[in-house]
Each structure stands twice: as C-alpha cells, then as structure tokens.
N, C-alpha and C positions, 0 to 999 in steps of 0.2 A: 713953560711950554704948554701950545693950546691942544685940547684935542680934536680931531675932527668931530664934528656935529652927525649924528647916528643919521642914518637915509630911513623911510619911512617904510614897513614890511611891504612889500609887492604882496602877501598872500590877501586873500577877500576876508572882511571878517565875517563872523556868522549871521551877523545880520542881513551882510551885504549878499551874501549868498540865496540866503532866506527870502531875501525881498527880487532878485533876479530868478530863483525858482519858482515862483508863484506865478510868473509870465508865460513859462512853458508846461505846467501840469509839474505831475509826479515824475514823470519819464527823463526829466534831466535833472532832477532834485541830486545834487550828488552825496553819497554818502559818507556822514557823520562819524566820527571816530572819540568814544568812548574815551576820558582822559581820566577822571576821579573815583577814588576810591570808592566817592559817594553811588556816581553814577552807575559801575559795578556790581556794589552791596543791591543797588534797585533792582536790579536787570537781574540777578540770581536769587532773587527773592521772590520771581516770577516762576511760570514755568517751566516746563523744558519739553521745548517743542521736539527737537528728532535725536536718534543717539547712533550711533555709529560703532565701532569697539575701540573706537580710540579718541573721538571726538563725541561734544554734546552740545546742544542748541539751544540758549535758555532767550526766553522773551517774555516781554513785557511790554502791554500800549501804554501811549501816551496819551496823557490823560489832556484834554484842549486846556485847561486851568495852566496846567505846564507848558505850555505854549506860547503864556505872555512874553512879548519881546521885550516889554517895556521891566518887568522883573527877574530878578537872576534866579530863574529852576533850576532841574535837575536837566533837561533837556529843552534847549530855550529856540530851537529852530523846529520845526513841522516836517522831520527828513526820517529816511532811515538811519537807525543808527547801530552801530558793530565795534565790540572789541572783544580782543584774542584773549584767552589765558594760557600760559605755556606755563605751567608750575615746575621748576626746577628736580622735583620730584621725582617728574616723569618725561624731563629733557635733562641733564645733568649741566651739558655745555652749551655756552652761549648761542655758537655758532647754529647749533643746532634751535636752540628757542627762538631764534630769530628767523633763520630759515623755513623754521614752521608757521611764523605771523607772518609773515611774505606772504607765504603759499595761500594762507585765510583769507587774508587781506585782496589776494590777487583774485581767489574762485568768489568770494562776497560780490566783488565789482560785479561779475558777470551776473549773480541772479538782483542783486540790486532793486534791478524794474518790476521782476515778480513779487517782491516779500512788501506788504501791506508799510505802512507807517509808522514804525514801531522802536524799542530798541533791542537789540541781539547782542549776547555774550557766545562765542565760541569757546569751550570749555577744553582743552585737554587733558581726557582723564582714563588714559593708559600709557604708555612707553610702548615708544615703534622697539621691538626687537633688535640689541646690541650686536648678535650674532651676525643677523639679517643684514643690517645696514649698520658695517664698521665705520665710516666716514661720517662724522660729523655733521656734514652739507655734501650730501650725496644724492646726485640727479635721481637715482632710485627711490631714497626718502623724501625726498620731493614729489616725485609722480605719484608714489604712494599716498601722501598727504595729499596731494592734487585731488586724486581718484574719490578718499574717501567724504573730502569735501563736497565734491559733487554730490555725490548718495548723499551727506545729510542736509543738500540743501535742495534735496529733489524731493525727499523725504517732509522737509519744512513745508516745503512750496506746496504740496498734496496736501497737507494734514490740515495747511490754513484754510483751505477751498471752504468758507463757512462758521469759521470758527472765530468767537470771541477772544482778543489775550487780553488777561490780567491786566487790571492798569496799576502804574506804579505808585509808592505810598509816596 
C-alpha cells in the first residue's frame, strides 16, 4: 500500500517573505515569531525595554552580520521580531498560558509598524490574581492582558524615540 505523496506547505518561507518585504518598506514587513531556545536566551540577554506589573519587554537589535540570508543566524530575516513567555509559574493552566500568547501575539500585530527592527521577548513575570479572574480563559483576563499590553507597548514605543538597543551576541 502506497502512500499519498505530502502537497507542498502553502506558508511563505522566510526568505520568501524577506525578499517580498523589501518591495514595500518596513510598514508591511510582517512580524517574526521567535521559535529557539537560542533565539530567546539572545533576546533576554538584552535589555528590557518597559515593564508593566505583570508584563516586561526585553530587546535586543539585530546586528546587519545576522542578517545574512545566505547563512543560518540567530535572526536570518531584517523584520520585527516577538515572542511570548507564559512561565507556568505564573499561569498554572494551559488554557490560560495560552490565552495570554493570544492576547501578546494579538496587541504586538498592532504596534508592529511603531517598534524599530529588532527582536522582542514578552516576558510574563507576575500572576493575574486567582481570586480576580476564577476562569481560566475569561473575557476579563483577557481585556486585562489586553490593557496592560498596550501600556507596555506604548511605554516601549516612547522610550525608543532615540535610543540605541543592544545588539545580540
């Protein structure tokens, strides 16, 4: 018995991306999402650009060396780049760690065009209140995270007006 032969990914690869962004400026560059440990450890060994009481914003530039498309870096496109951390710690259940990388994932798209060329770790580094929000995935804990994303990325967005970031090792 044969099996069917695999269809080829529909998504863009990064290059493909990287090479159609360059057509239109920064403003349609879409944003990059943070997949290795490696990537991570870079981006947190940077600054930390704004903090929030339950959230914090660490960055670090990219360095144009890291830039080669032709060699495998640590960030191999010229985009923004963003990922969550939801440490167990201070989400206990899934539903909820995940519902909170939504929420990051969803307010990031928005400031996107503001934040310089870089790469961003979202940090979470307190627990929403159990009392407060009993529901796991609760529209309130949601708007809540909503909310204070905006603040730390209104906060980012001010602080960068000028400022050098770190480039990564």
């Amino acid at each position: 018995m044969h099996a069917a032969p695999k269809a080829a990914s529909a998504w863009q690869s990064d290059l493909a991306r990287a090479q159609s962004a360059h057509v239109c400026g920064n403003a349609c560059l879409t944003l990059q999402r943070l997949k290795s440990r490696r990537q991570f450890q870079a981006v947190l060994a940077g600054s930390t650009l704004a903090r929030t009481p339950h959230f914090a914003l660490h960055t670090v530039a990219l360095d144009a060396d890291q830039v080669d498309l032709t060699a495998k870096p640590l960030f191999n496109v010229p985009s923004v780049w963003l990922g969550a951390m939801v440490p167990k710690r201070w989400a206990k259940r899934a539903v909820t760690r995940n519902a909170l990388k939504r929420q990051i994932y969803a307010v990031s798209d928005l400031y996107q065009a503001q934040l310089p060329v870089a790469a961003y770790v979202v940090r979470l580094r307190s627990g929403f209140d159990r009392v407060q929000f009993v529901s796991a995935s609760s529209d309130a804990l949601k708007l809540a995270a909503r909310t204070e994303m905006h603040q730390l990325l209104e906060r980012a967005t001010r602080s960068l007006g000028g400022t050098h970031l770190p480039v990564a090792a």
